[in-house]
GUFISE-274983 format. One line per field, with one value per atom (N, C-alpha, C): atom name; x, y, z. Coordinates in nm, 3 decimals, m for minus. Each point is the difference from the previous one (the first is absolute). Layout:
% residues N
atome CA;...
east X;...
north Y;...
up Z;...
This chain:
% residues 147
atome N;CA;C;N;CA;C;N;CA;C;N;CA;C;N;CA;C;N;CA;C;N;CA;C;N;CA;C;N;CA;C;N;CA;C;N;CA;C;N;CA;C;N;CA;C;N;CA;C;N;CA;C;N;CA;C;N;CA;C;N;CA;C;N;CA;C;N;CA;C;N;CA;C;N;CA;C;N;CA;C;N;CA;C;N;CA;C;N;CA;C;N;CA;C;N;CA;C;N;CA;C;N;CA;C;N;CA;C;N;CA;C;N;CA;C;N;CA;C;N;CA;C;N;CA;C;N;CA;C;N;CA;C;N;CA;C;N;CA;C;N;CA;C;N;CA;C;N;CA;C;N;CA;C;N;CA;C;N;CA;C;N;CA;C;N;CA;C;N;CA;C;N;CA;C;N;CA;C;N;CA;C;N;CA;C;N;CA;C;N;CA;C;N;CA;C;N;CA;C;N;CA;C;N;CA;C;N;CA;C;N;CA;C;N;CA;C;N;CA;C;N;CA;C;N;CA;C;N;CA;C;N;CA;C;N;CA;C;N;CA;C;N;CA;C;N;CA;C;N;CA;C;N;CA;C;N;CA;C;N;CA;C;N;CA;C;N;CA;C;N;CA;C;N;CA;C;N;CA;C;N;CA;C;N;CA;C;N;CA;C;N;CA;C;N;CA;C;N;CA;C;N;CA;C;N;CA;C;N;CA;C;N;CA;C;N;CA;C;N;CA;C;N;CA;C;N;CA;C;N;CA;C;N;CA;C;N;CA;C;N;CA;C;N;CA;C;N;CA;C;N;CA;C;N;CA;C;N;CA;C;N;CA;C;N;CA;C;N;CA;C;N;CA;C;N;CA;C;N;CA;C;N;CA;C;N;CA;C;N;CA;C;N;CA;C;N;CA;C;N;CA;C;N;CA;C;N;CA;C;N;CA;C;N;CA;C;N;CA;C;N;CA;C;N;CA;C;N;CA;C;N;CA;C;N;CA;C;N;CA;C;N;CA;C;N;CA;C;N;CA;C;N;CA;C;N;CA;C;N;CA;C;N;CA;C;N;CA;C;N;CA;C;N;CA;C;N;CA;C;N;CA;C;N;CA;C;N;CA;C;N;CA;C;N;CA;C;N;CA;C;N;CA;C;N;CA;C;N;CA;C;N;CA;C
east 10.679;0.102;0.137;0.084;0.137;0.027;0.136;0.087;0.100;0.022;0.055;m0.096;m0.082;m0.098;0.001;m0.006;m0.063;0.112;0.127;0.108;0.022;m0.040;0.010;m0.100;m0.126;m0.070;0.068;0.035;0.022;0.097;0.111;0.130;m0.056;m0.082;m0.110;m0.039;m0.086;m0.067;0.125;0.091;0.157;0.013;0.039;0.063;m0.130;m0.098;m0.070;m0.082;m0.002;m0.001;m0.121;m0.028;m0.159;0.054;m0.116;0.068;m0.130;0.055;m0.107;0.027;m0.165;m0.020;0.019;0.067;0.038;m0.042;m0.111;0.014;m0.055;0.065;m0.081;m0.149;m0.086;m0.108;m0.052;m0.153;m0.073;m0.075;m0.053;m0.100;m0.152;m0.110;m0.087;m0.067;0.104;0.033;0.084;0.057;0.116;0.116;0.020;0.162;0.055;0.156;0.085;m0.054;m0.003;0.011;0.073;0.018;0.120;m0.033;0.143;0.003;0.092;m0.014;0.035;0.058;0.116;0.027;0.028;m0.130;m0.037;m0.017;m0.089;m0.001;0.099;0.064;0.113;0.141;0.033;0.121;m0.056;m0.132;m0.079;0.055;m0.057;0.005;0.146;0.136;0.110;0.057;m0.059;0.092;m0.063;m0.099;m0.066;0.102;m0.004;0.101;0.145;0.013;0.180;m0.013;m0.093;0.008;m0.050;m0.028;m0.057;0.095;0.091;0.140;0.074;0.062;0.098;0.097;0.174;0.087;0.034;0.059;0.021;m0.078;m0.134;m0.120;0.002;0.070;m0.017;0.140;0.016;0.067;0.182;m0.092;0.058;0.006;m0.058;0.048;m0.020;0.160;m0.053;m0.015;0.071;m0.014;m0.121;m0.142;m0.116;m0.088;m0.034;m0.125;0.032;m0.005;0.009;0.054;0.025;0.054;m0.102;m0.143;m0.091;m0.024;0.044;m0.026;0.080;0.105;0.138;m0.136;m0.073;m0.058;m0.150;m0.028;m0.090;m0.036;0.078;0.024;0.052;0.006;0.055;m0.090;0.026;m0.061;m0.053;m0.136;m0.027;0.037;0.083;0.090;0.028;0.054;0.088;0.120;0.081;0.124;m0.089;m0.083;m0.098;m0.028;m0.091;m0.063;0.102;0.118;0.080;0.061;m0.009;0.081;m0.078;m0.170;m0.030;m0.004;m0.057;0.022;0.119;0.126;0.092;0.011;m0.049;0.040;m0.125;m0.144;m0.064;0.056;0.059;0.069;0.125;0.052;0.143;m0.041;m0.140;m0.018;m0.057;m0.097;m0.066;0.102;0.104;0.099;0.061;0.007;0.114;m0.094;m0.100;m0.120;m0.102;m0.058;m0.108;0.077;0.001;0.124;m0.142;m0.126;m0.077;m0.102;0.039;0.004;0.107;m0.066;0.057;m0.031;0.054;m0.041;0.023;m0.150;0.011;0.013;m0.078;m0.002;m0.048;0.088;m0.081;0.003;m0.153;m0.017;m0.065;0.017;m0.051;m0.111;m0.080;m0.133;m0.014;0.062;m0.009;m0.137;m0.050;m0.094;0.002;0.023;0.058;m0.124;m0.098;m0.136;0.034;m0.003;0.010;0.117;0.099;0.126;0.068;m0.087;0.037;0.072;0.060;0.028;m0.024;m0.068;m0.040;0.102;0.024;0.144;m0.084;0.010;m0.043;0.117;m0.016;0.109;m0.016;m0.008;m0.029;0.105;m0.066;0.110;m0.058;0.087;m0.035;0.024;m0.035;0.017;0.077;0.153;0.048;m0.035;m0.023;0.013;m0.153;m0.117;m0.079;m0.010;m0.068;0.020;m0.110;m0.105;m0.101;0.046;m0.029;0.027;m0.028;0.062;m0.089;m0.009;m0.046;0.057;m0.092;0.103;m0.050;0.029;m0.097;m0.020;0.042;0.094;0.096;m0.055;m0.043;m0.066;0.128;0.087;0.110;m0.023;m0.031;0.002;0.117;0.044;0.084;m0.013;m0.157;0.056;m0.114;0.039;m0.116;m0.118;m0.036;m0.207;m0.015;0.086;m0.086;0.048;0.137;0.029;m0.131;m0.029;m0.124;m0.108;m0.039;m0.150;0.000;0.105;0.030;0.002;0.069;m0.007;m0.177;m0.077;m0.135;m0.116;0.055;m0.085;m0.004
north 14.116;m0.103;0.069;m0.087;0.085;0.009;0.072;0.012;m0.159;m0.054;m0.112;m0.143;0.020;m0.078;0.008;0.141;0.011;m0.007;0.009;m0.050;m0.116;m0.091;m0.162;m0.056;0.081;m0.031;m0.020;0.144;0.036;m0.088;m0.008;m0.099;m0.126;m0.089;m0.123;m0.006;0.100;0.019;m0.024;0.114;m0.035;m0.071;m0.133;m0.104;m0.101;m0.037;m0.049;m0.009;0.124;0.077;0.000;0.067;0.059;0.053;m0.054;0.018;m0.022;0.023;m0.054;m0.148;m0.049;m0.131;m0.131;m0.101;m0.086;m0.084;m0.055;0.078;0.115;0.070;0.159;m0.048;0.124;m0.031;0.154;0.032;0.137;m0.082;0.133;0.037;0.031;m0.036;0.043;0.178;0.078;0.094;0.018;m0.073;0.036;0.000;0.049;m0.012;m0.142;0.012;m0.113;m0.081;m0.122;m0.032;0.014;0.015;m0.043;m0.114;m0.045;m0.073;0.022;m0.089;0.059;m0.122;0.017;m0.106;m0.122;m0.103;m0.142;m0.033;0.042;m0.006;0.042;0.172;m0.019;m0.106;m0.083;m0.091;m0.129;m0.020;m0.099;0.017;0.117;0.051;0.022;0.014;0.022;m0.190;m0.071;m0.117;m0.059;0.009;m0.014;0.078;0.102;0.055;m0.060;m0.033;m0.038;m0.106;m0.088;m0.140;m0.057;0.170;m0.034;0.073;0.052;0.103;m0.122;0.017;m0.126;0.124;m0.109;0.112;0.037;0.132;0.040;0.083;m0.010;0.063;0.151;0.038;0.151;0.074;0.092;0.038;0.119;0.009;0.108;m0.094;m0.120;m0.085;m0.159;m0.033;m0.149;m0.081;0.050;m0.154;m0.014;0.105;0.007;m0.148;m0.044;m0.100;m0.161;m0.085;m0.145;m0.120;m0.068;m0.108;m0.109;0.018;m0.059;m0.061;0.095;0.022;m0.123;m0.058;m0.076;m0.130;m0.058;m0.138;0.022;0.097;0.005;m0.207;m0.042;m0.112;m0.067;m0.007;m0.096;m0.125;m0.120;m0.138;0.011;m0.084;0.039;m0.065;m0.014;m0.101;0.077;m0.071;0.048;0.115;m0.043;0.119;0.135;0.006;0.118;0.028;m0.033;0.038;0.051;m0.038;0.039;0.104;0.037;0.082;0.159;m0.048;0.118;0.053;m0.095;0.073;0.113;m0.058;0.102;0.049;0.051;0.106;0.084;m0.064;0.107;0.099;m0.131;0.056;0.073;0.016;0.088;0.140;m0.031;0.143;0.092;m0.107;0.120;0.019;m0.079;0.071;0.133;m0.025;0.099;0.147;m0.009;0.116;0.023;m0.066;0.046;0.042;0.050;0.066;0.014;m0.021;0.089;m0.160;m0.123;m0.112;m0.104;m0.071;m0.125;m0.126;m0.071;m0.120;m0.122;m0.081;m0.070;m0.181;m0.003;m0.133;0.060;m0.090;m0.004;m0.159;m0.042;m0.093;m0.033;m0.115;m0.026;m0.125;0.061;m0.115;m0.034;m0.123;0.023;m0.102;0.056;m0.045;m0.035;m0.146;m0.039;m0.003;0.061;m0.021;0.140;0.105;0.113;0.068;m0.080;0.060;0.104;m0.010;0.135;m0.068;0.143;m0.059;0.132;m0.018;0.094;0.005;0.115;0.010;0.115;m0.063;0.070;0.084;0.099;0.117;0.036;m0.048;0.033;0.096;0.088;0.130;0.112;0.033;0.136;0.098;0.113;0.134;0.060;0.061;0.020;0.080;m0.039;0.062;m0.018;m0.102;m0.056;m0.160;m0.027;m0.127;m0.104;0.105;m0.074;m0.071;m0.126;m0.078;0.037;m0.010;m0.027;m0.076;m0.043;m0.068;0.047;m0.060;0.047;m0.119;m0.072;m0.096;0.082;m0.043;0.039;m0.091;0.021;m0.154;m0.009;m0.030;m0.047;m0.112;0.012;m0.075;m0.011;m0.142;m0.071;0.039;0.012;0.003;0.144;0.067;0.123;m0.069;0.052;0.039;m0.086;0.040;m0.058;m0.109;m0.069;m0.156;m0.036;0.027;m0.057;0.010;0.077;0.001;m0.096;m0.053;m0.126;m0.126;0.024;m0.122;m0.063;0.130;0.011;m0.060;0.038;m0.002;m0.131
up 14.053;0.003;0.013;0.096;m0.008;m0.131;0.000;m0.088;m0.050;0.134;m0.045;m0.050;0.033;m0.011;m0.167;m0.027;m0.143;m0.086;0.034;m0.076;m0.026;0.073;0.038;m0.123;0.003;m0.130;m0.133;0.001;m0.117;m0.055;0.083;m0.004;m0.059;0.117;m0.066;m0.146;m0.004;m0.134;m0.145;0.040;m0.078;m0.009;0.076;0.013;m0.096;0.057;m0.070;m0.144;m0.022;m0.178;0.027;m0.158;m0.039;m0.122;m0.106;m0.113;m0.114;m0.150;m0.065;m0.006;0.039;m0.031;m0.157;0.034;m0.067;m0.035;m0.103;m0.138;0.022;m0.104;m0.019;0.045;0.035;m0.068;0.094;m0.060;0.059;0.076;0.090;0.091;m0.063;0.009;m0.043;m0.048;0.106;m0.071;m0.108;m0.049;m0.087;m0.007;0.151;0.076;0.023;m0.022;m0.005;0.167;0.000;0.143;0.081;0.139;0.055;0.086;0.074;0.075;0.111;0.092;0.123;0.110;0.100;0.106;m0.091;0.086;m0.045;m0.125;m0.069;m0.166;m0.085;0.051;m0.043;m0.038;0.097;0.065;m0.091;0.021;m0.096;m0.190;0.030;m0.203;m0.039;0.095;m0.021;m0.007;0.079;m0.026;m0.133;m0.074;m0.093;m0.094;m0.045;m0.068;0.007;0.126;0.002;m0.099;0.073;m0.100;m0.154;m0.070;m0.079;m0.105;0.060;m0.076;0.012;m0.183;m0.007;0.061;m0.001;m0.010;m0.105;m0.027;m0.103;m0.100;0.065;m0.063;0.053;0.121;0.006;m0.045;m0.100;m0.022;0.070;0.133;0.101;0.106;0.023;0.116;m0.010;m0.136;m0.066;0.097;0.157;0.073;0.056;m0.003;0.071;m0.058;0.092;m0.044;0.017;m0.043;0.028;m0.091;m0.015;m0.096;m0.034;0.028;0.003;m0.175;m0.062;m0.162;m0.038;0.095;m0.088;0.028;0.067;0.027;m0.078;m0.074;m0.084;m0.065;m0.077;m0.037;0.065;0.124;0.078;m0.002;0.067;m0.045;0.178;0.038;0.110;0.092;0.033;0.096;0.122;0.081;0.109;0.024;m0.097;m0.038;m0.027;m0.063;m0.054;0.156;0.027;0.111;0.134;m0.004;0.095;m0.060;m0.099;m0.128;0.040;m0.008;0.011;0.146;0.109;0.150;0.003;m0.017;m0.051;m0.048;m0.122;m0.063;0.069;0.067;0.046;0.137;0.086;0.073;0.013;m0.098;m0.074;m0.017;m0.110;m0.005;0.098;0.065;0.123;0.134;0.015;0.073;m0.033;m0.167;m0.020;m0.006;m0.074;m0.013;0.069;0.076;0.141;0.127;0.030;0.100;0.121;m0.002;0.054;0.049;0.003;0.079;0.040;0.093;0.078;m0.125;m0.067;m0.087;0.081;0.017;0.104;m0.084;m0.102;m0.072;m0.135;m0.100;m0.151;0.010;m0.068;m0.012;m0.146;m0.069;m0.100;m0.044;m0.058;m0.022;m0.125;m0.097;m0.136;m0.022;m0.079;m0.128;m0.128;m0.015;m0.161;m0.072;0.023;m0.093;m0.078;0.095;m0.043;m0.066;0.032;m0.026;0.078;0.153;0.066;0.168;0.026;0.174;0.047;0.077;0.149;0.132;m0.052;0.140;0.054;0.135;0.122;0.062;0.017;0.081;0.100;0.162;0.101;0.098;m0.022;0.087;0.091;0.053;0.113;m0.022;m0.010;0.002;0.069;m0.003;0.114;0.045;0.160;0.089;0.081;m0.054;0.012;0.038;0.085;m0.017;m0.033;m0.076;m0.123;m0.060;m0.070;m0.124;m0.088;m0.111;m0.126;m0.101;m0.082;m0.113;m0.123;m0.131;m0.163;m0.044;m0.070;m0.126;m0.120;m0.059;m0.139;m0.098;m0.093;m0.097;m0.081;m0.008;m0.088;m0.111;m0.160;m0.114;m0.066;m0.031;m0.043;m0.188;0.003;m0.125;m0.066;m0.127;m0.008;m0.039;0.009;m0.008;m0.138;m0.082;m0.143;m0.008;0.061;0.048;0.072;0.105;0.076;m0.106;m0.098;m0.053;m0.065;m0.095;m0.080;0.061;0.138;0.036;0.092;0.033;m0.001;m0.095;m0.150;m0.071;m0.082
């Protein structure tokens, strides 16, 4: 392979990351996982949106405002509340897609909404999309109101 050819990779590969995978977790050998490209860009908007702000100490503005509608009531204002703040943050921190639609699917049984994230990879013109399960309210609110 040329030389430029194989710079062009490498460059790619850069641009797109490779990293340890999110959540931690091993390899059946033992070794940390990694991840790579597609799964990467996947496991990073997962992280964005799951970092309140303020939670990283060296970069308070990293992550999303998703945390402020925790208790939000499930209405309309909510639901337009969060498209934006999903789309706020993955503008400001995915640098490494096209964001084409967030859309939202709420569920008042569950207490949850499913926002769909449909985006491109730049410089690809694959689709993709990620189902985000977003809960209104925590886990041990839902078990009570279950049980």
């Amino acid at each position: 392979m040329p030389d430029s050819q194989s710079d062009l990779l490498k460059r790619e590969e850069a641009f797109w990351g490779r990293g340890i995978a999110f959540p931690i977790r091993t390899t059946v050998q033992g070794e940390l996982q990694l991840s790579a490209y597609d799964a990467n860009i996947a496991e990073c908007i997962q992280l964005i949106l799951r970092t309140d702000l303020g939670e990283r100490l060296y970069r308070p503005d990293f992550g999303s405002r998703l945390s402020e509608l925790v208790f939000a009531p499930l209405n309309t204002q909510t639901l337009l509340l969060l498209r934006l703040y999903v789309e706020e943050a993955l503008e400001k921190w995915e640098p490494r897609i096209n964001l084409l639609a967030v859309t939202t699917d709420p569920d008042p049984q569950q207490g949850r909404v499913d926002v769909l994230i449909s985006y491109t990879p730049k410089d690809s013109p694959d689709a993709r999309s990620l189902v985000y399960p977003f809960y209104l309210m925590p886990a041990s609110e839902r078990a009570l109101k279950e049980a």
